[in-house]
VEXNUDO-784937 format. One line per field, with one value per residue (C-alpha): residue in three letters; x negated, y, z negated; residue number from 1. Coordinates in nm, 2 decimals, decimal comma. Last residue first. Example, Ala and Ser with C-alpha at 12.3 -4.5 7.8 and 13.67 -1.06 7.14 Angstrom:
REM residues 2
type: c(SER | ALA);
X: c(-1,37 | -1,23);
Y: c(-0,11 | -0,45);
Z: c(-0,71 | -0,78);
seq: c(2 | 1);
***
This chain:
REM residues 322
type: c(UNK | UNK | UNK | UNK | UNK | UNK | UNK | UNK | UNK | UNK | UNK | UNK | UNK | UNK | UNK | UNK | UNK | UNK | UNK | UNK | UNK | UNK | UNK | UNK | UNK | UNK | UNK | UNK | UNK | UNK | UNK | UNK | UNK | UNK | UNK | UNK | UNK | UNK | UNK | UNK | UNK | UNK | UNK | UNK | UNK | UNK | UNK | UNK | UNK | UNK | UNK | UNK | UNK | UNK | UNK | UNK | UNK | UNK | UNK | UNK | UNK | UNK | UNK | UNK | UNK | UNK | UNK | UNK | UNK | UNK | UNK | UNK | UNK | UNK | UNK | UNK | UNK | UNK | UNK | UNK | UNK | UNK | UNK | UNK | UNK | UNK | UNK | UNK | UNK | UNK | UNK | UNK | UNK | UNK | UNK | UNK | UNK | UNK | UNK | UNK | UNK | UNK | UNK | UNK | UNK | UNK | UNK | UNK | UNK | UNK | UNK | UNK | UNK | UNK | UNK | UNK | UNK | UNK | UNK | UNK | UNK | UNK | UNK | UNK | UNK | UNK | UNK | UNK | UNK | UNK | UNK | UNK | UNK | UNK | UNK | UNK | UNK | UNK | UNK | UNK | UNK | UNK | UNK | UNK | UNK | UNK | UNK | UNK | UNK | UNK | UNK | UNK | UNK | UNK | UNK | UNK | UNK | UNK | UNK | UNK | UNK | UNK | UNK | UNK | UNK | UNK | UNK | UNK | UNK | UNK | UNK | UNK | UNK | UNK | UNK | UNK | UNK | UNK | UNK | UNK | UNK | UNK | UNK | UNK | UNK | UNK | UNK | UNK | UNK | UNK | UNK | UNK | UNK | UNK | UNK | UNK | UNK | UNK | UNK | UNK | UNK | UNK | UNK | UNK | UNK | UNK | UNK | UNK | UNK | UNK | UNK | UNK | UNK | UNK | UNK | UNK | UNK | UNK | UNK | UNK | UNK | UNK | UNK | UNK | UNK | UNK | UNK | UNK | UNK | UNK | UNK | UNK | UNK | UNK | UNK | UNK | UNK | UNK | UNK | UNK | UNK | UNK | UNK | UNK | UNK | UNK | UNK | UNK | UNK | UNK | UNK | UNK | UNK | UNK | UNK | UNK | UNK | UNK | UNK | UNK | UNK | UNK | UNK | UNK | UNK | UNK | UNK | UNK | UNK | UNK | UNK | UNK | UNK | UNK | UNK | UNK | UNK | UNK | UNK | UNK | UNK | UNK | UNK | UNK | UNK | UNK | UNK | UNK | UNK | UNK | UNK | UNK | UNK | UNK | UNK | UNK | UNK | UNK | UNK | UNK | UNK | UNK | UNK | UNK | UNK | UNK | UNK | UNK | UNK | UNK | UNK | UNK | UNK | UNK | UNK | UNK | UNK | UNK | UNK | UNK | UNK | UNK);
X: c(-10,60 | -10,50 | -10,39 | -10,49 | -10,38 | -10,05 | -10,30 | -10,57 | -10,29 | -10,17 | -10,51 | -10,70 | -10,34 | -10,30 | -10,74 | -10,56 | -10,30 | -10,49 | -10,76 | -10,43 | -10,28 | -10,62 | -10,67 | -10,33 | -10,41 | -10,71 | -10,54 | -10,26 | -10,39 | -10,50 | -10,83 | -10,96 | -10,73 | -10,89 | -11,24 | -11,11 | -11,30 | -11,64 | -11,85 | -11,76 | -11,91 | -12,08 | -11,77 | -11,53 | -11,77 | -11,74 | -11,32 | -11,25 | -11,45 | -11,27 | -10,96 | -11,11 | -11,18 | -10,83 | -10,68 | -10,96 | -11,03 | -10,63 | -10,64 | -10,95 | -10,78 | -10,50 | -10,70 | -10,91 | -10,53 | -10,53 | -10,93 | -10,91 | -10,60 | -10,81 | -11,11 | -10,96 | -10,73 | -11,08 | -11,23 | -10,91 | -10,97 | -11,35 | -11,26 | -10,98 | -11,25 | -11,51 | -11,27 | -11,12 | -11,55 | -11,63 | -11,30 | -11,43 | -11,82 | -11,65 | -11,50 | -11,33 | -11,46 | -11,20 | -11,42 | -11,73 | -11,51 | -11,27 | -11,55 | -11,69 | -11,34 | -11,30 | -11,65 | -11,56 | -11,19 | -11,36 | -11,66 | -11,40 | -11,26 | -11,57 | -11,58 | -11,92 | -12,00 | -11,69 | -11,82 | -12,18 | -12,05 | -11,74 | -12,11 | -12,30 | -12,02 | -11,94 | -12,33 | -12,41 | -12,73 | -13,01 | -13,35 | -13,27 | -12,93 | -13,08 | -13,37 | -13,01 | -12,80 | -13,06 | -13,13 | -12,81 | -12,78 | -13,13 | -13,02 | -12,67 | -12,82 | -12,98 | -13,10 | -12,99 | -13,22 | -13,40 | -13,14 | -12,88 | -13,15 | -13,10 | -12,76 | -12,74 | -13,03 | -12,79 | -12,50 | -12,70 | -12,86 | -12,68 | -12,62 | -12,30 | -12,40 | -12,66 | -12,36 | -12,12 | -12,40 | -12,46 | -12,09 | -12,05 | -12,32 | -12,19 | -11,83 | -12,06 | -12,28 | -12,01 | -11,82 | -12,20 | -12,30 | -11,97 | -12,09 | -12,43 | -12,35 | -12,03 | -12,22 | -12,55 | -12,31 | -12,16 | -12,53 | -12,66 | -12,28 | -12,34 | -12,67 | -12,58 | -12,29 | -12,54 | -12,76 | -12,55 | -12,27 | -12,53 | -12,73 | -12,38 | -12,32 | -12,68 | -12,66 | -12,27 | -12,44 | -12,71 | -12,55 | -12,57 | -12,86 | -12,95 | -13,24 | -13,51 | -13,26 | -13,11 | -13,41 | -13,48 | -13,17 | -13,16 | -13,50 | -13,35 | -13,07 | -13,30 | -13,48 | -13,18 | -12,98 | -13,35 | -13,30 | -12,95 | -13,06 | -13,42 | -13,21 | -12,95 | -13,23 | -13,34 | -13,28 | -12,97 | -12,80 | -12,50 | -12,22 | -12,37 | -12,48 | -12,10 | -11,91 | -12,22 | -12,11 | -11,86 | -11,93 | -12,23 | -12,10 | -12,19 | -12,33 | -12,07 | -12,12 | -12,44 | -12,44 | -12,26 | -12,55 | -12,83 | -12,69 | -12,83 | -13,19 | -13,16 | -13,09 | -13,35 | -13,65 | -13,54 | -13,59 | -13,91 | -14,04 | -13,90 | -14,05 | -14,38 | -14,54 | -14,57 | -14,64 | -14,45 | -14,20 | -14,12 | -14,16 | -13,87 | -13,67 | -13,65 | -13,50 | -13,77 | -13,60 | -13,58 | -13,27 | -13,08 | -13,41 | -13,51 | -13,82 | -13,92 | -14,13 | -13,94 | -14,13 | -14,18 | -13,78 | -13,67 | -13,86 | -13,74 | -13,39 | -13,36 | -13,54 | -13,30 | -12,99 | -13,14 | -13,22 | -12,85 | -12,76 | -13,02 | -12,91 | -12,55 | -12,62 | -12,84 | -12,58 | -12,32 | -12,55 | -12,58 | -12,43 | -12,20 | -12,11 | -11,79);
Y: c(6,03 | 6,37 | 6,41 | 6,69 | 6,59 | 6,86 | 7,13 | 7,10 | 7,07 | 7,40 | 7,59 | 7,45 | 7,62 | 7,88 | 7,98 | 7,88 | 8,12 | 8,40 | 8,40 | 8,37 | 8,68 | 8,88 | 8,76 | 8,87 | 9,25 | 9,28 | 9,23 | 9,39 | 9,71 | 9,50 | 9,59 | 9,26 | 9,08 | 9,17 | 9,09 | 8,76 | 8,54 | 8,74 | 8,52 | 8,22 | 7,86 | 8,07 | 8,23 | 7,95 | 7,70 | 7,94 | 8,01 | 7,62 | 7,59 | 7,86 | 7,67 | 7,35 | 7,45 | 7,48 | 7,20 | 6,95 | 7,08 | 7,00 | 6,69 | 6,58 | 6,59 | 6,39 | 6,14 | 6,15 | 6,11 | 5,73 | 5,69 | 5,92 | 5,78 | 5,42 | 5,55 | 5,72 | 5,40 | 5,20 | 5,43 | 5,43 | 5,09 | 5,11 | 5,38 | 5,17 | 4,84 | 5,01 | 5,17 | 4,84 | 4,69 | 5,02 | 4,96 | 4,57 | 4,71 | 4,98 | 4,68 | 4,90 | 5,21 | 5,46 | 5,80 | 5,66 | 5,44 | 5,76 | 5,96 | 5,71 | 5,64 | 6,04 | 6,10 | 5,80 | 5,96 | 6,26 | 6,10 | 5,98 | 6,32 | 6,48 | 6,88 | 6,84 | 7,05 | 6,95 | 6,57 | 6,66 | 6,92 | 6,57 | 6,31 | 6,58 | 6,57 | 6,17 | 6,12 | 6,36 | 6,58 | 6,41 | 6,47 | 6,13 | 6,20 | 6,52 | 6,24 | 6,02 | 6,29 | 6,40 | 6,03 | 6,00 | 6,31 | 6,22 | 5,84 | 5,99 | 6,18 | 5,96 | 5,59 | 5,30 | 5,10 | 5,40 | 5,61 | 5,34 | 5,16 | 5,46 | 5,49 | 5,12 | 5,28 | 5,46 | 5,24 | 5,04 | 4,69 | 4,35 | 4,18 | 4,26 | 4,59 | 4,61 | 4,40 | 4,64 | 4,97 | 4,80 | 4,80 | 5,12 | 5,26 | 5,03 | 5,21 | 5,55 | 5,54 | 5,58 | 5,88 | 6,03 | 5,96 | 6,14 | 6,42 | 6,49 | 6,45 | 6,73 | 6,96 | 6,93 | 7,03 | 7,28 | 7,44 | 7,45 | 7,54 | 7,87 | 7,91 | 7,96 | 8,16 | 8,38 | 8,42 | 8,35 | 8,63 | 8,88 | 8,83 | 8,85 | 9,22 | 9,33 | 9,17 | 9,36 | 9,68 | 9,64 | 9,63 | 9,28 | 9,23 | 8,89 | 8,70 | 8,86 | 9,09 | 8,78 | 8,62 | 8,93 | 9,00 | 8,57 | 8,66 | 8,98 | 8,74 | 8,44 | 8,73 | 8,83 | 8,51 | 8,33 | 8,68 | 8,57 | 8,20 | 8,27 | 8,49 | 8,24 | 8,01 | 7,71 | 7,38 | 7,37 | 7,12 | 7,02 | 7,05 | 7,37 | 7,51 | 7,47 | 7,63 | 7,90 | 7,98 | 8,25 | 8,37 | 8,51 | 8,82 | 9,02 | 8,84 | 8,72 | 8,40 | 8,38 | 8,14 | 7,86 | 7,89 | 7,83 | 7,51 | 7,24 | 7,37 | 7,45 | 7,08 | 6,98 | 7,19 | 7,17 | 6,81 | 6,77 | 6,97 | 6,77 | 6,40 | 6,58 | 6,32 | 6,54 | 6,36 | 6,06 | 6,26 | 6,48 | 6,13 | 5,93 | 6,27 | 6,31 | 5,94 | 5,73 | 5,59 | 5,96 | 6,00 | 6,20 | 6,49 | 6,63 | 6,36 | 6,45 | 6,77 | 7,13 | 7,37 | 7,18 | 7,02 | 7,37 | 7,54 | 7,30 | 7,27 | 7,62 | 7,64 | 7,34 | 7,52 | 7,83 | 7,64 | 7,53 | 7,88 | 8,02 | 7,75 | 7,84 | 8,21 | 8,12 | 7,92 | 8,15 | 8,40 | 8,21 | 8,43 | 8,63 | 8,90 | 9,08);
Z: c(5,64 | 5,79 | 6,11 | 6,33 | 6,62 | 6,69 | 6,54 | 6,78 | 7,04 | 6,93 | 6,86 | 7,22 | 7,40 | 7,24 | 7,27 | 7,68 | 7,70 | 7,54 | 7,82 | 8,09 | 7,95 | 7,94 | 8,28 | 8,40 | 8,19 | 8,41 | 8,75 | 8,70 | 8,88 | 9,16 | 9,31 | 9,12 | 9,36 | 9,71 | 9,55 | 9,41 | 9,68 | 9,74 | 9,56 | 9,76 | 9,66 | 9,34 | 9,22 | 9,36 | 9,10 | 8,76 | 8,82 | 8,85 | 8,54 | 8,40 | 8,49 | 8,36 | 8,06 | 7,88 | 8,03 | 7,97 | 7,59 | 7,54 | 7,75 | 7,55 | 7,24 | 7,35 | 7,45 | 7,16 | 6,91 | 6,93 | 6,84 | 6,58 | 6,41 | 6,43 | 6,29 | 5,97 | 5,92 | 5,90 | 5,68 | 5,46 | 5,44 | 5,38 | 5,12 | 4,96 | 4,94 | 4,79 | 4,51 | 4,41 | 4,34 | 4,20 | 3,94 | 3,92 | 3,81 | 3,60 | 3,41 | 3,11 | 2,87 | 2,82 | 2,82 | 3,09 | 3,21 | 3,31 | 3,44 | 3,66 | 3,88 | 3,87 | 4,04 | 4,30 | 4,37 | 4,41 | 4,68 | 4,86 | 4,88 | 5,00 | 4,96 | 5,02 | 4,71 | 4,54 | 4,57 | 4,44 | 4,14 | 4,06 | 4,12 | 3,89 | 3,60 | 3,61 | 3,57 | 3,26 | 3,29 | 3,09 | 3,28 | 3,41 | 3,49 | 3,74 | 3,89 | 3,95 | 4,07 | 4,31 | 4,47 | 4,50 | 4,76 | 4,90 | 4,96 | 5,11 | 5,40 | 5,43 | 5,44 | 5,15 | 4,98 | 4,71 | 4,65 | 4,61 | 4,38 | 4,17 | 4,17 | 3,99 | 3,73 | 3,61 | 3,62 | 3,37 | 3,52 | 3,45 | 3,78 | 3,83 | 3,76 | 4,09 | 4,26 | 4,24 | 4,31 | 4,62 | 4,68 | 4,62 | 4,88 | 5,13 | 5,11 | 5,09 | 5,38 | 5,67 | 5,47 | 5,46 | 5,81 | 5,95 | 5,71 | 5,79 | 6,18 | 6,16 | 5,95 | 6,14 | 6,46 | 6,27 | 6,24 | 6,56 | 6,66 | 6,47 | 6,52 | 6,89 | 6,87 | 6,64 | 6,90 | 7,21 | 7,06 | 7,02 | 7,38 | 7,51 | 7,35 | 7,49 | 7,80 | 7,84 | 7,73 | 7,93 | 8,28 | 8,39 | 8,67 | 8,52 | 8,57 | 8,37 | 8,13 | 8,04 | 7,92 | 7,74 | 7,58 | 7,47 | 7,29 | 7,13 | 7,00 | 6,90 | 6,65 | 6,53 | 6,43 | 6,33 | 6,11 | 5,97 | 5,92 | 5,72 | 5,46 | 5,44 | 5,35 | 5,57 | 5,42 | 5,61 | 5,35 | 5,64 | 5,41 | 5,26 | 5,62 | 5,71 | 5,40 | 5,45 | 5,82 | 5,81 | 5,49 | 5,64 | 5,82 | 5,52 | 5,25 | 5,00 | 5,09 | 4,97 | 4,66 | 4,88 | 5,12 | 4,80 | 4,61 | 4,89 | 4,92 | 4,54 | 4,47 | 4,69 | 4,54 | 4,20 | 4,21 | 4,43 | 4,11 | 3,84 | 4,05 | 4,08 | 4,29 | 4,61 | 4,89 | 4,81 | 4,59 | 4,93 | 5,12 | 4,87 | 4,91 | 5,27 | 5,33 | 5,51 | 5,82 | 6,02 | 6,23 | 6,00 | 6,04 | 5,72 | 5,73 | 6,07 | 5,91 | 5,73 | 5,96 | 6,24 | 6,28 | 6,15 | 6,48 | 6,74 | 6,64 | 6,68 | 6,98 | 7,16 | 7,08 | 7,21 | 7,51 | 7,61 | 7,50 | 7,76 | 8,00 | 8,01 | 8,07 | 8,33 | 8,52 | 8,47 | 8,65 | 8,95 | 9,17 | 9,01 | 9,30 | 9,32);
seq: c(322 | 321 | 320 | 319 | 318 | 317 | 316 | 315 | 314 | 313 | 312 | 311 | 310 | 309 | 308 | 307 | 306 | 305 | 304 | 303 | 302 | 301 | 300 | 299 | 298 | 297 | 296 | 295 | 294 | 293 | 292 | 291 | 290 | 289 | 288 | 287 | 286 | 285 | 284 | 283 | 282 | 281 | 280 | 279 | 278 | 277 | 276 | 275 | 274 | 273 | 272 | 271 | 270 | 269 | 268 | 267 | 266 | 265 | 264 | 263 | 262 | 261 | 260 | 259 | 258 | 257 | 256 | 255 | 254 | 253 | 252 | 251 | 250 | 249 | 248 | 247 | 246 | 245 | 244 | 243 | 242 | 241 | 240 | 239 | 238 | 237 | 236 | 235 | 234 | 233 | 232 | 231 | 230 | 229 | 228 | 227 | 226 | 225 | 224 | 223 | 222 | 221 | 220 | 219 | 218 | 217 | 216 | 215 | 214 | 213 | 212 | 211 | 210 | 209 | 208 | 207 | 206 | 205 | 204 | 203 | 202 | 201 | 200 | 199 | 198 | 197 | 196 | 195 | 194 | 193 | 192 | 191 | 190 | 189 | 188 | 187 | 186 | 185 | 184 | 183 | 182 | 181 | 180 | 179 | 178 | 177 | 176 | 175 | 174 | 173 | 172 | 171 | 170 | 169 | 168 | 167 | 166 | 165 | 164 | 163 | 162 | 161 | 160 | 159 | 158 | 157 | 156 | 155 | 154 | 153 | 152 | 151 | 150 | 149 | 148 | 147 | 146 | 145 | 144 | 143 | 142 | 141 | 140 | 139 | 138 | 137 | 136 | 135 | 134 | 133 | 132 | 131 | 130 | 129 | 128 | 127 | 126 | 125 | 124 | 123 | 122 | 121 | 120 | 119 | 118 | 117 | 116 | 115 | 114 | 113 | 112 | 111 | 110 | 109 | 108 | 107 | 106 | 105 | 104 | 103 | 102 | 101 | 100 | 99 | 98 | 97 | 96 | 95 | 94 | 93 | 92 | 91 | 90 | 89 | 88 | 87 | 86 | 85 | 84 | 83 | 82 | 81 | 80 | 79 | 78 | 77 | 76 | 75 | 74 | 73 | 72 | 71 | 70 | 69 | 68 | 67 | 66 | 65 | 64 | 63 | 62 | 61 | 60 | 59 | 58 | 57 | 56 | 55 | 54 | 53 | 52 | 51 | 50 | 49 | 48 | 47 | 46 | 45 | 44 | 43 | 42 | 41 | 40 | 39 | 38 | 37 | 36 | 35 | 34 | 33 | 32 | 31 | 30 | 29 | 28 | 27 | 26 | 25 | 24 | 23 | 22 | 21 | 20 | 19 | 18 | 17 | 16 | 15 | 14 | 13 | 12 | 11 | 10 | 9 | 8 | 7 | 6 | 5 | 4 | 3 | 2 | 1);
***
C-alpha cells in the first residue's frame, strides 16, 4: 500500500479550488462585492451607474434568483446558502463553475496521482462541488455574522435620525449610506424599493424571511405595528436596539462556553485520520498485513460511521439557541 504524498495533493487542489473560485467572482463582479471593501456595493453600482431603478433590479434579482432555483436538480442543496450569502453569480453560472472546476481538479489529479480513474474521476466530483459548496457556506457564514453585528448600530442610527425629525424613510436611507455592508446594500434596497412606493414593514418582513434573520422579524413587526397603531416608533426602535445587543451579547457568550466542546468533537473525529495521513507517508507499508484481513474493510466502514456520529452528536449537544 503506497500513498505517498497523495493526501497532500488532494488537499492542495481543494485548498486551490477554494482560492479559484474566489478569484474569478472577485474579477468578474470588482472589490466592491467583497465584505471587506469600505464602499458598500450599491453606493459604487449607482456611482458608476447613476440609474438608481436599474442598480435596483439588479441587486434585488441578485439576491431573489437562488431561492427561485431550488427545484433544480442537485441545487437545492446550496440555494438556502447562496441566498444568505447574495452569490451574485446565477445558479446557472454555479453548476457549470461546479463542472468546469471538476474536470480541472481530474487533471491535476491525473498529473500527480496514479489513482485509477474512476476513483480521480469520483474525487474530482466531490472537490468540485465540495468545493463550491464550502466557497459558498463560508460567504454565508461571513455575510451573516456581519449582518447580526450591523443591525443593533443600524437601529440606533435610525433612533437618533427620528429623534431628530426626519421620516423613517429617509432614517433607512442614512443607514444605507453611513453604515458598511452587507447591511448598507440590504437597506439601501428597501429604501430605492420605498421610494418607488413599495410599503416599508412589507420589504423589511420579504428582507428578514429572506435571511431568515430573526432580529430582523422582530424589527419588520416593530414597524408594521406603528405603521397600523401609530405610537413612539423612535422609543420602540430605541427597546428593540437594546434586546438585540443583549441577545447579541448572550449569543456570544453561549458560543464562547460551548467552542471547547466543539473543538473536541472536530479534534476527536480528525485526528484519527490525521493519525492515519502521517503513518501513511512516515511508513507506507504499515497496514499492508491488516488490509489482507477480511474484516478489514467492514472495521473502517465502522470506524468512518463512528466519527460522522460522533461530529452529529456533539454538534447537537452545543447547538443552543439564543
Amino acid at each position: 500500500m503506497t500513498l505517498s504524498a497523495e493526501p497532500i495533493i488532494y488537499a492542495l487542489i481543494f485548498v486551490g479550488v477554494l482560492v479559484l473560485v474566489e478569484g474569478i467572482y472577485l474579477t468578474v463582479f470588482g472589490r466592491s462585492i467583497s465584505l471587506n471593501n469600505r464602499v458598500n456595493r450599491r453606493l459604487e453600482m449607482l456611482d458608476k451607474s447613476g440609474n438608481r431603478e436599474e442598480v435596483m433590479e439588479k441587486l434585488r434579482k441578485e439576491m431573489q434568483q437562488h431561492l427561485k432555483a431550488r427545484k433544480l436538480p442537485l441545487y437545492s442543496i446550496l440555494s438556502d446558502k447562496a441566498q444568505k450569502a447574495a452569490i451574485a453569480f446565477t445558479p446557472r453560472q454555479l453548476i457549470m463553475l461546479m463542472g468546469g472546476l471538476s474536470v480541472l481538479a481530474f487533471i491535476g489529479l491525473s498529473v500527480g496521482t496514479d489513482t485509477a480513474a474512476p476513483v480521480r474521476a469520483i474525487a474530482s466530483v466531490g472537490i468540485g462541488v465540495g468545493g463550491i459548496f464550502t466557497w459558498i457556506s463560508m460567504k454565508a457564514a461571513k455575510r451573516m455574522a456581519l449582518l447580526e453585528e450591523q443591525l443593533p448600530d443600524a437601529i440606533e442610527l435610525m433612533v437618533r435620525s427620528l429623534r431628530v425629525g426626519h421620516p423613517f424613510s429617509s432614517a433607512i436611507g442614512i443607514v444605507a449610506t453611513e453604515v458598511g455592508d452587507p447591511l448598507a446594500t440590504e437597506f439601501g434596497i428597501i429604501a430605492d424599493e420605498a421610494a418607488y412606493g413599495r410599503d416599508m414593514g412589507e420589504a423589511l418582513k420579504e428582507m428578514a424571511e429572506r435571511l431568515d434573520m430573526q432580529d430582523l422579524r422582530f424589527l419588520a413587526v416593530a414597524v408594521t405595528i406603528q405603521q397600523q397603531s401609530g405610537g413612539n416608533l423612535a422609543e420602540i426602535l430605541a427597546g428593540l436596539a437594546k434586546v438585540i445587543r443583549a441577545r447579541f451579547r448572550l449569543f456570544r457568550r453561549v458560543k464562547a462556553i460551548t467552542a471547547e466542546a466543539k473543538w473536541s468533537g472536530k479534534f476527536l473525529s480528525g485526528f484519527p485520520i490525521l493519525a492515519l495521513i502521517g503513518i501513511q507517508l512516515i511508513k507506507p507499508d504499515y497496514y499492508d498485513e491488516a488490509m489482507e484481513h477480511p474484516f478489514f474493510i467492514p472495521a473502517v466502514l465502522v470506524v468512518g460511521v463512528f466519527l460522522v456520529m460522533n461530529l452529529i452528536v456533539m454538534r447537537a449537544l452545543v447547538n443552543i439557541k439564543v
